[in-house]
NULO-300730 format. One record per atom (N, C-alpha, C): residue in three letters; z, y, x. Coordinates in steps of 0.001 Angstrom, whole numbers, plus 500000, padded with zeros to 6 digits. Atoms other than C-alpha are relative to their C-alpha. Last residue first. Example, Ala and Ser with C-alpha at 12.3 -4.5 7.8 and 13.67 -1.06 7.14 Angstrom:
% residues 2
SER499940498810499180 SER507140498940513670 SER500730501090499230 ALA500000498810500890 ALA507800495500512300 ALA500000501200500900 
END
This chain:
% residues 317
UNK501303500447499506 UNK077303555112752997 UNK500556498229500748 UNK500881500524501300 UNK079971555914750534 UNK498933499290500562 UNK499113501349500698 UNK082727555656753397 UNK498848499917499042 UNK499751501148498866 UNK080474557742756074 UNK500643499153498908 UNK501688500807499723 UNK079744559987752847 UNK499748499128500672 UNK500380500468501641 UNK083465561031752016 UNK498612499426500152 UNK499087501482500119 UNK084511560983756053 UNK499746499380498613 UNK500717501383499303 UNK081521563623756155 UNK500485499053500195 UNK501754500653500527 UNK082928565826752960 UNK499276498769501303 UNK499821500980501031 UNK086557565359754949 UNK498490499747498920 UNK499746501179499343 UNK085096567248758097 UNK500718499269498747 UNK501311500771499533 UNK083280569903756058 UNK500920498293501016 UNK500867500305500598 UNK086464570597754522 UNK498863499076500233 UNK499211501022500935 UNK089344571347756932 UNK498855498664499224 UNK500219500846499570 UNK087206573462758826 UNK500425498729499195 UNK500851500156499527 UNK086643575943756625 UNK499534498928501001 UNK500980500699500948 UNK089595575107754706 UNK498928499466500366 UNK501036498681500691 UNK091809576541757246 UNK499144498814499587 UNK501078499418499397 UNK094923574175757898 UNK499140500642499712 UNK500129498701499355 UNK098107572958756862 UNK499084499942500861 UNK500485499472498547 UNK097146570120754687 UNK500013501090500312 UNK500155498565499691 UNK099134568572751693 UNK499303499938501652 UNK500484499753498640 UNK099545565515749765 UNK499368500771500589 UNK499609501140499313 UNK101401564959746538 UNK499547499575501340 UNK500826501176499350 UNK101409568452746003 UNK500545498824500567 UNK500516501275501108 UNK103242570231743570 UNK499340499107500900 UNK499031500535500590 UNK105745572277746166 UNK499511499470498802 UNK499342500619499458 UNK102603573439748424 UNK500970498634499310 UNK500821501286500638 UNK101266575384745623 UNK500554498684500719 UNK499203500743500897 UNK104323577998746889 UNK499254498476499235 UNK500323500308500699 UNK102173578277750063 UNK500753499780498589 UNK499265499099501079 UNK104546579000752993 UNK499801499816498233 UNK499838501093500758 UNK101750576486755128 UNK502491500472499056 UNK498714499270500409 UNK099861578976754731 UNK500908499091499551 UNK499171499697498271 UNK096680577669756448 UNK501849500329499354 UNK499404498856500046 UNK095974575930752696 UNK500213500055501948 UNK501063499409498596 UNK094064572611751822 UNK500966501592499792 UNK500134498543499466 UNK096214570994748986 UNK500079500328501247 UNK500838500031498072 UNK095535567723747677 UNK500290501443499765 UNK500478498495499523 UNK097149567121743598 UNK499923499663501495 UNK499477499546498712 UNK097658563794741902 UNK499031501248500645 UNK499420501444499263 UNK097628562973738449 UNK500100500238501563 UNK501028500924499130 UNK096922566725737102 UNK500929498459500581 UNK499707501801501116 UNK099777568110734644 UNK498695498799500833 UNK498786500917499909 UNK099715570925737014 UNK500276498979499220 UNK500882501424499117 UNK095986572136736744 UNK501564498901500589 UNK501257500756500556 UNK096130575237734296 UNK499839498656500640 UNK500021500604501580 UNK100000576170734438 UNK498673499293499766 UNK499620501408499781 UNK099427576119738470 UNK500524499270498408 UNK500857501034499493 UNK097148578978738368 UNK500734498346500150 UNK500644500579500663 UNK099421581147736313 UNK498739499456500320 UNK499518500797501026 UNK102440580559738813 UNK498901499678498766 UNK499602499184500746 UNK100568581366741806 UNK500149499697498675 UNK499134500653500568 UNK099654579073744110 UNK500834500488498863 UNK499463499395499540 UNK097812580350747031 UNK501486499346498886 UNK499184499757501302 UNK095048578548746730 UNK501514500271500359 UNK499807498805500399 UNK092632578287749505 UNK500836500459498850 UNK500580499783498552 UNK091425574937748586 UNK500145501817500281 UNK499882498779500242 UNK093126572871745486 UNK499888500953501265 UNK499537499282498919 UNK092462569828745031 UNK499595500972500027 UNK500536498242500052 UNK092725568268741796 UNK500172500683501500 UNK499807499537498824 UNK092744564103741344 UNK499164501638500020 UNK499644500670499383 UNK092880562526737878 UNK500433500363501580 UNK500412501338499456 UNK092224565243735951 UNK500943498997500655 UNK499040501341499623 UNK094401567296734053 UNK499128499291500586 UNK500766500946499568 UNK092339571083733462 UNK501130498966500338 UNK498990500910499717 UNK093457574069731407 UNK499549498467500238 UNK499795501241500558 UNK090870576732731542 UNK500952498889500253 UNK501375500688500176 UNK091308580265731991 UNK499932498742499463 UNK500825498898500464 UNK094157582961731696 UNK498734499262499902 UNK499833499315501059 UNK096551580700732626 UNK499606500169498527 UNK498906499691499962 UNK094741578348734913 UNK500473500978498698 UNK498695500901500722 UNK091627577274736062 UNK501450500898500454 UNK499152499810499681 UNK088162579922736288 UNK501489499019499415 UNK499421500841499316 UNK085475578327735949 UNK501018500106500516 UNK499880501263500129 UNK083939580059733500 UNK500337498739500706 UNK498478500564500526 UNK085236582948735051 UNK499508498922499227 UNK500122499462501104 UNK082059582672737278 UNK501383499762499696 UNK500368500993500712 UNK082642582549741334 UNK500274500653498347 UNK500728501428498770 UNK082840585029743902 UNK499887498596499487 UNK501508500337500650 UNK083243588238741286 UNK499291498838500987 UNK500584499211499233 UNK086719589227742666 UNK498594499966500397 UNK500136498477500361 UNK087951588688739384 UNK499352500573501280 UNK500802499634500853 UNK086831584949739887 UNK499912501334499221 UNK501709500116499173 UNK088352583972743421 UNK499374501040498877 UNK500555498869498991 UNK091601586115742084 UNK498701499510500526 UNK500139498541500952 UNK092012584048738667 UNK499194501019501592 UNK499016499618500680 UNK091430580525740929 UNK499617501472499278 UNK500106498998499785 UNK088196578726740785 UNK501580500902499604 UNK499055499024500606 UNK086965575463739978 UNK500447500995500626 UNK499728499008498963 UNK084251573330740793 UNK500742500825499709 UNK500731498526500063 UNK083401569850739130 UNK500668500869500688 UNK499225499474500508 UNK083441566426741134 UNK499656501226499562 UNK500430499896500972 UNK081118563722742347 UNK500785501239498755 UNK498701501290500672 UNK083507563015745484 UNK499058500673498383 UNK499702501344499073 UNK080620564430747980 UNK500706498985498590 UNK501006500865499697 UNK079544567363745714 UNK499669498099500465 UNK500052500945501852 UNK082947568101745342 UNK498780499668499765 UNK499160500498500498 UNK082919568830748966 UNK500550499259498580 UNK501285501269499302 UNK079456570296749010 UNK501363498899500350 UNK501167500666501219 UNK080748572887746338 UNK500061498808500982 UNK499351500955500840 UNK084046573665748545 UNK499260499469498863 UNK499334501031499659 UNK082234574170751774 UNK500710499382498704 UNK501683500881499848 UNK079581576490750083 UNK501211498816500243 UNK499910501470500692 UNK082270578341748093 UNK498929498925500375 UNK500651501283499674 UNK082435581458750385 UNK500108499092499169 UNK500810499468500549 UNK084176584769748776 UNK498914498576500340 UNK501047498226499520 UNK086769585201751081 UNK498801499686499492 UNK500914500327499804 UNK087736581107750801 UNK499151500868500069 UNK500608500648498337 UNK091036581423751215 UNK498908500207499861 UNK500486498428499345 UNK091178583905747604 UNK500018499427501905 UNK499833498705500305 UNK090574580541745821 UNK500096501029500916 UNK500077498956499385 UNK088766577738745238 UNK500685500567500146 UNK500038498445500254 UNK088871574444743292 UNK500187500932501391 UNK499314499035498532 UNK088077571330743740 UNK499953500928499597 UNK500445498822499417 UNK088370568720740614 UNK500379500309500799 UNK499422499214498765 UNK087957565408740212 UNK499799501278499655 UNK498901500871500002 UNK088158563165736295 UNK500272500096501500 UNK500463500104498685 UNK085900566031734942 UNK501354498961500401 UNK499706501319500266 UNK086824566674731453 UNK499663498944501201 UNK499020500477500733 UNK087519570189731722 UNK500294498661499494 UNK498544499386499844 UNK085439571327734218 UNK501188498947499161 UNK499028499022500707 UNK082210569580732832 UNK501945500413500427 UNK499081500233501003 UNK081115567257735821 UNK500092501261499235 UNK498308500984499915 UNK078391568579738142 UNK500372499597498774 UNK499814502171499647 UNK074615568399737927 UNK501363499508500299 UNK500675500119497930 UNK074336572267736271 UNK500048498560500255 UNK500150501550499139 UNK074221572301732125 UNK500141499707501387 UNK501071500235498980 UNK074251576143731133 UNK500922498698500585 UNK499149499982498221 UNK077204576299728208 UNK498672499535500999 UNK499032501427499417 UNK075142576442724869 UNK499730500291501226 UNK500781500703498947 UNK073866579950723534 UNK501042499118500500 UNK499049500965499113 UNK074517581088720290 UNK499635499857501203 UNK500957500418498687 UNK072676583596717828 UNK501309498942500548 UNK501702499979500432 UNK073463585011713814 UNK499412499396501739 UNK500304500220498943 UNK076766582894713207 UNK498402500799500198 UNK501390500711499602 UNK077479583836709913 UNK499592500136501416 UNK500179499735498510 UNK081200585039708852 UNK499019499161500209 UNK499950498457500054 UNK081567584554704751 UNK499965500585501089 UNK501559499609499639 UNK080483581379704482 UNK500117501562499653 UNK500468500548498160 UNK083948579665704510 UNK498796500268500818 UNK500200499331499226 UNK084495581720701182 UNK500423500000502045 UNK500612498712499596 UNK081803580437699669 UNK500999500606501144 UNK499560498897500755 UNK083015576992699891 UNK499385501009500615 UNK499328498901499044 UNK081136574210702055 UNK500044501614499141 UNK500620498361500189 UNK079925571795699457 UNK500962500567500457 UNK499104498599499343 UNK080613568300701216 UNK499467500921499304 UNK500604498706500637 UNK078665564829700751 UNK501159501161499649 UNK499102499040500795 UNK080260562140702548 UNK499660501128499884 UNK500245498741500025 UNK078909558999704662 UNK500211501351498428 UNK499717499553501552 UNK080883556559705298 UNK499750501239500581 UNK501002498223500084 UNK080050554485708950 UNK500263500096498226 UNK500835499933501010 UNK082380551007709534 UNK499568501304500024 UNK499022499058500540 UNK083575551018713571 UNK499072499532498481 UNK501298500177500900 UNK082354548189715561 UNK500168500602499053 UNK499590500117501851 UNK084266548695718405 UNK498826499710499334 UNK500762500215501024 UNK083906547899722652 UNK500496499767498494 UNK500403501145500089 UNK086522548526725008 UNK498950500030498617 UNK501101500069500485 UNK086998552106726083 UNK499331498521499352 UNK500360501244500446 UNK090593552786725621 UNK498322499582499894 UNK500684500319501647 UNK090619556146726980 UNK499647498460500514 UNK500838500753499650 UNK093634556959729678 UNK499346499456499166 UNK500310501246500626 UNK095010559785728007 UNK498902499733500454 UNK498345500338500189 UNK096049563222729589 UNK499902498595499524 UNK499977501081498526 UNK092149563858731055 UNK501261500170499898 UNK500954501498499760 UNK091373566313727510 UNK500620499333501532 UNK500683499404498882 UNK094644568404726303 UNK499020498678500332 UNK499457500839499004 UNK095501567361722812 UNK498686500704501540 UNK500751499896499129 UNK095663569814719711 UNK500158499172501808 UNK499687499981498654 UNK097614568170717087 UNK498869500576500950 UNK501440499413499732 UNK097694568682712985 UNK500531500145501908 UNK499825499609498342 UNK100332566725711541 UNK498782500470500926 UNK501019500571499031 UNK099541567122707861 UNK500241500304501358 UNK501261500473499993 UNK102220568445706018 UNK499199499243501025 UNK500584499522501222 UNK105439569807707095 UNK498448499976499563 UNK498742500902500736 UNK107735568161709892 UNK499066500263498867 UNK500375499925501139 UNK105323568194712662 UNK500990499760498845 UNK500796501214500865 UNK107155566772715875 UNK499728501190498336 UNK500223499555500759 UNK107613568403719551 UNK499685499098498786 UNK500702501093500866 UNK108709567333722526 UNK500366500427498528 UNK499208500226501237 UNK109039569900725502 UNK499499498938498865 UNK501500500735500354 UNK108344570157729120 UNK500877500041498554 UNK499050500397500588 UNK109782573247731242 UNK499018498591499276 UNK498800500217499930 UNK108548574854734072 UNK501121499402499034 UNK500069501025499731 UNK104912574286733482 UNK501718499755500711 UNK500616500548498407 UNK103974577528733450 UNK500592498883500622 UNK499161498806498871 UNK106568578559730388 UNK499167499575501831 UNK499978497998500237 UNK105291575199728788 UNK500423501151500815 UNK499580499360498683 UNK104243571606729160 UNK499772500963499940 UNK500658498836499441 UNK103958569567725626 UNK500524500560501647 UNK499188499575498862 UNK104769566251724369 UNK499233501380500362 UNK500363498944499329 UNK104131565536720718 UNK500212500988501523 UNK499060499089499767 UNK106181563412718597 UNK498746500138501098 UNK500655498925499665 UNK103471561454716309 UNK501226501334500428 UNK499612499264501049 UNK105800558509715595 UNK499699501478499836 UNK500820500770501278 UNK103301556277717897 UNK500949500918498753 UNK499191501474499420 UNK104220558400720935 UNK499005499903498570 UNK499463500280500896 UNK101572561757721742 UNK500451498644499784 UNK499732500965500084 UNK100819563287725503 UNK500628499844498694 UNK500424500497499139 UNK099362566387726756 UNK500558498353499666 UNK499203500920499412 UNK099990568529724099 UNK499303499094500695 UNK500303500567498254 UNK097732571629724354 UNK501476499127500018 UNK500736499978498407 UNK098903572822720950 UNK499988499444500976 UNK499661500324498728 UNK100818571360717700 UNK499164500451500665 UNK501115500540499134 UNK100202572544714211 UNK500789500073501040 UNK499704500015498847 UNK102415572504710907 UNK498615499698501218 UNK499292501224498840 UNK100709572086708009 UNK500146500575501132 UNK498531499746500478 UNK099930574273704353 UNK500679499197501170 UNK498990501166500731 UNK096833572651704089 UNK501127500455500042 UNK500559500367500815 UNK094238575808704955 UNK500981499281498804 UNK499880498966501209 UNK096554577279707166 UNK499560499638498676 UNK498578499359500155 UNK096880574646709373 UNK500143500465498802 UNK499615501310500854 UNK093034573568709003 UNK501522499976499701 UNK500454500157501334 UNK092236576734710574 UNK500235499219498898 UNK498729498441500879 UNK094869577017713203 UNK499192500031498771 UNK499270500251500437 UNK092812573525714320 UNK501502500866498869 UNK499597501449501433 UNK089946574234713920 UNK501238499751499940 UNK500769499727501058 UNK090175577184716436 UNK500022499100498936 UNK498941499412500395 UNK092424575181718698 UNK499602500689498621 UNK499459500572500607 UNK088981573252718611 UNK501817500042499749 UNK500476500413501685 UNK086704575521718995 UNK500963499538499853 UNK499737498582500869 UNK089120577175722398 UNK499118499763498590 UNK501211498413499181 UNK089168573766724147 UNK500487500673499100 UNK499768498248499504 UNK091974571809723244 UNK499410500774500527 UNK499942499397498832 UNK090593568607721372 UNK500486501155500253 UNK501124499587499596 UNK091402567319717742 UNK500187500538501526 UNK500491498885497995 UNK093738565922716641 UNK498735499614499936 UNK501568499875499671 UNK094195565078712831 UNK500122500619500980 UNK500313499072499045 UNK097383563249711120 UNK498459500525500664 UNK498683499556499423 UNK098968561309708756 UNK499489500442500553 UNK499897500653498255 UNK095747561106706928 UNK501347500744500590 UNK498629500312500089 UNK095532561855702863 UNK500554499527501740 UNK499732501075499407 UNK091719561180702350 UNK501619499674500740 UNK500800501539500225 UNK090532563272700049 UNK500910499117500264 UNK500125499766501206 UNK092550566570700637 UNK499609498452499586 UNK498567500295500220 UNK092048565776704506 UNK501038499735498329 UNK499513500895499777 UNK088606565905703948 UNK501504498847499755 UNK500746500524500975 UNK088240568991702203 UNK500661498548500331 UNK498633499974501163 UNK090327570485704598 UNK499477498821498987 UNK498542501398499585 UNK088014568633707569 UNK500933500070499024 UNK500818501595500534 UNK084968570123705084 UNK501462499518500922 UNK500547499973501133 UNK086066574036705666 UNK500446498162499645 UNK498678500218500407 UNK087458573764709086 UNK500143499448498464 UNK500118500817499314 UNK083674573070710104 UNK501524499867499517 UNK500464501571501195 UNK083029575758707549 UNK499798499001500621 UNK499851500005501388 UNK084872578209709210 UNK499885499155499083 UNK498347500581500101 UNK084626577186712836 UNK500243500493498550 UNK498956500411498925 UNK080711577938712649 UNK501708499853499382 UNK498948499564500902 UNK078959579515709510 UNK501104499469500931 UNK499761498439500597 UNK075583579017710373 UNK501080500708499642 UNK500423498821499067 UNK075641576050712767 UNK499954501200499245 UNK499544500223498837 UNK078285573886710273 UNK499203501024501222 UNK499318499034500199 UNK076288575407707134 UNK501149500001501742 UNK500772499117499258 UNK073250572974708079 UNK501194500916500132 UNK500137498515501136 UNK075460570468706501 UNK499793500815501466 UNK501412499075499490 UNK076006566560707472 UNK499855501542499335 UNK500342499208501095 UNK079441564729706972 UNK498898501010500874 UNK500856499235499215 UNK080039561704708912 UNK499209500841498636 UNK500462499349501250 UNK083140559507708427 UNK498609501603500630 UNK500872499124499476 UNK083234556457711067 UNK499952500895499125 UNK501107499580500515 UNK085802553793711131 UNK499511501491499987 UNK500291500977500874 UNK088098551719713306 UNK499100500443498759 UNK500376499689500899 UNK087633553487716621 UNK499890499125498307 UNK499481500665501078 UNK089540551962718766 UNK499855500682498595 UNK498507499064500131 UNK087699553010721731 UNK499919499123498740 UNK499007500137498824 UNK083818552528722324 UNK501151500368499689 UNK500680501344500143 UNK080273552362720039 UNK501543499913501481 UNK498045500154500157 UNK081114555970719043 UNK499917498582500420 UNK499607500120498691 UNK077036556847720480 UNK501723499919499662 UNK500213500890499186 UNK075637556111717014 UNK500635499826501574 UNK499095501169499936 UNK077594558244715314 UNK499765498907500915 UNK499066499064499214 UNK075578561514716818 UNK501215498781499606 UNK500150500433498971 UNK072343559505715585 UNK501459500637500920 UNK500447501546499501 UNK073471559114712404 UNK499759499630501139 UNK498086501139500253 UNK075145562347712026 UNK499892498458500320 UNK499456500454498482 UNK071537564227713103 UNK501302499465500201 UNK500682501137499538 UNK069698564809709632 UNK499974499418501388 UNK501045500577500872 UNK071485568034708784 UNK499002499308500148 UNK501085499063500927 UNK073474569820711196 UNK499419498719499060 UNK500737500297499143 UNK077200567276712162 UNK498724500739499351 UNK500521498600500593 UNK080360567235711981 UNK498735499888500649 UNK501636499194499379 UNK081086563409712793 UNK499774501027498980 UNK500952499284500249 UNK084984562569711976 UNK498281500250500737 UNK500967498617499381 UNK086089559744713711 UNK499780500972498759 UNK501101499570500582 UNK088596557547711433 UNK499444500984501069 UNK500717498814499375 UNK091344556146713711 UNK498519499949499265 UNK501866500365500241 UNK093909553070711855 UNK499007501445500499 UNK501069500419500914 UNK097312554232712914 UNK498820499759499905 UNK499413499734501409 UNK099812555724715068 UNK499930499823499107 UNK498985500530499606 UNK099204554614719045 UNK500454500122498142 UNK500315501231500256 UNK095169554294717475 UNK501974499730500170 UNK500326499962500813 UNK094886558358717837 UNK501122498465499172 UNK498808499335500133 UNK096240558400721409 UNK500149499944498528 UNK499213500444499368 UNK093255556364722119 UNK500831500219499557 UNK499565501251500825 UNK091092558051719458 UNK500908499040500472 UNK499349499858501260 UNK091703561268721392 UNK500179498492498982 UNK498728499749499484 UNK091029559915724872 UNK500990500600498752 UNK498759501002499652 UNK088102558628723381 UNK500922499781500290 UNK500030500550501297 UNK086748562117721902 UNK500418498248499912 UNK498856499410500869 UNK087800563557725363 UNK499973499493498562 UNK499167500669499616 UNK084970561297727238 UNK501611500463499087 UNK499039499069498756 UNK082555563251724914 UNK500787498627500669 UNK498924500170499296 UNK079916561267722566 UNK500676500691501169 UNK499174501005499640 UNK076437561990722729 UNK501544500259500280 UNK499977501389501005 UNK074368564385720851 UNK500774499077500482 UNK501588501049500007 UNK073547566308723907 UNK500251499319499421 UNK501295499514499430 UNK077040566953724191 UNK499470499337500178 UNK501387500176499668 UNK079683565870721003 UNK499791501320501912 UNK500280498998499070 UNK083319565977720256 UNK498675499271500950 UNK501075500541499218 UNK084569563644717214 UNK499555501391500718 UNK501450498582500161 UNK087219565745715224 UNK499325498914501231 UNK500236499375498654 UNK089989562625715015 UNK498663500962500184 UNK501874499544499581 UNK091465561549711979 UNK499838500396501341 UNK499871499143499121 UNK094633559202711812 UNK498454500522500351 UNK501218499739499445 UNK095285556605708833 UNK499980501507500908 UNK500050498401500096 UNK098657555145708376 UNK498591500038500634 UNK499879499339498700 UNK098940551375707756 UNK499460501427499903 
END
């Protein structure tokens, strides 16, 4: 049976929800090796939390060179890998590291790569949503190693309990993968919502909301959700562009996205249109966002809002 890697995706040492949604999709094609990248005397405990999904075994390569030498020598050791171990294929996540790995590992092996597909079959064809979501296409690897980048909250993750085997694998990270040195970093500030991008609600913002986001924090507050932001909330400095969805920002699928003040604009609806069902809060009721929603409200936010956050707490309470 065909073996299928998957870049394991850590915070705080633990396991991602996206690193099950990969071995999920992983498992439709073959046996699913995790990778664990990982600094130097922390692979053991960063395996320990795979304990879910169809993980059938564990490879975990340790090297300080991974924080000094970033996406280089993280691409470095998966070639290596791959080289070794011969795997029909290796997704990895679609944030911006792991497109990164993945154009790296491309080049490296001589393989075709796939982007932000949102859905793979068991003969690794590749669904994608392109041109702002006006078209959808299916894509398949013909030349080497099928190398896939998969959008995170597109695959429902298999979480049932594994018992994966652990192999661990000594690596010398080539010189010249240590030729760009990371000299500082700083990890993404933590707040008490969901991570954007793997968040299974989001609300977002936009130029309705003149600069206010109290009603649409304490709203996703209510439904445990993170906070998003169209291009115009976040050029007009009323929320960070790290939260900005769409285009030009991050590409988000949850489960449920509403969208508050949003006007609808084609590269705001490439980032959050593959969502499972969309809510849209708008007075305008012209709206082109309008024409994705599976259920819509013409009205001002401001009110709109606070009276669905207290129907969300009356039902939790």
């Amino acid at each position: 049976m065909s073996t299928v890697f998957i870049l394991a995706d850590f915070v705080n040492e633990k396991a991602t929800k996206t690193t099950f949604e990969l071995a999920t999709a992983a498992a439709r094609v073959g046996d699913v090796v995790a990778v664990v990248l990982a600094p130097t005397g922390e692979g053991a405990a960063r395996a320990a939390t795979l304990t879910s999904g169809p993980i059938a075994s564990i490879i975990i390569v340790e090297s300080s060179d991974f924080q000094e030498h970033g996406v280089s020598a993280c691409a470095d050791a998966i070639t290596q890998l791959i080289s070794q171990k011969s795997p029909a294929a290796f997704l990895v996540s679609s944030s911006a590291f792991g497109k990164e790995i993945a154009a790296n590992v491309a080049v490296k092996t001589n393989s075709g790569v796939i982007t932000d597909a949102v859905d793979i079959d068991s003969n690794l064809t590749a669904t994608q949503v392109i041109f702002g979501g006006s078209a959808t296409v299916h894509s398949k690897v013909i030349n080497g190693t099928s190398i896939i980048t998969l959008r995170p909250n597109c695959i429902t993750p298999d979480l049932a309990a594994c018992s994966a085997t652990i192999e661990n694998i000594a690596l010398t990270i080539s010189a010249t993968a240590k030729k760009a040195t990371v000299k500082s970093s700083q990890a993404p500030l933590q707040g008490g919502r969901p991570e954007l991008t793997e968040a299974n609600i989001v609300v977002s913002g936009g130029r309705g909301t003149n600069g206010d986001f109290a009603a649409v924090e304490a709203f996703a507050d209510s439904l445990g959700a993170a906070v998003g932001a169209s291009r115009a909330a976040t050029d007009a400095g009323w929320y960070p562009h790290s939260h900005q969805v769409g285009q030009t920002g991050k590409t988000v699928s949850p489960q449920l996205y509403v969208a508050c003040g949003i006007s609808g604009a084609i590269q705001h609806r490439a980032g959050m249109q593959t969502s499972k069902a969309i809510i849209v809060i708008n007075k305008d009721a012209e709206a082109p966002i309008f024409e994705l929603a599976d259920f819509g409200v013409i009205g001002d936010l401001f009110a709109v809002l606070p009276a669905a956050t207290e129907g969300v707490k009356s039902r939790k309470s």
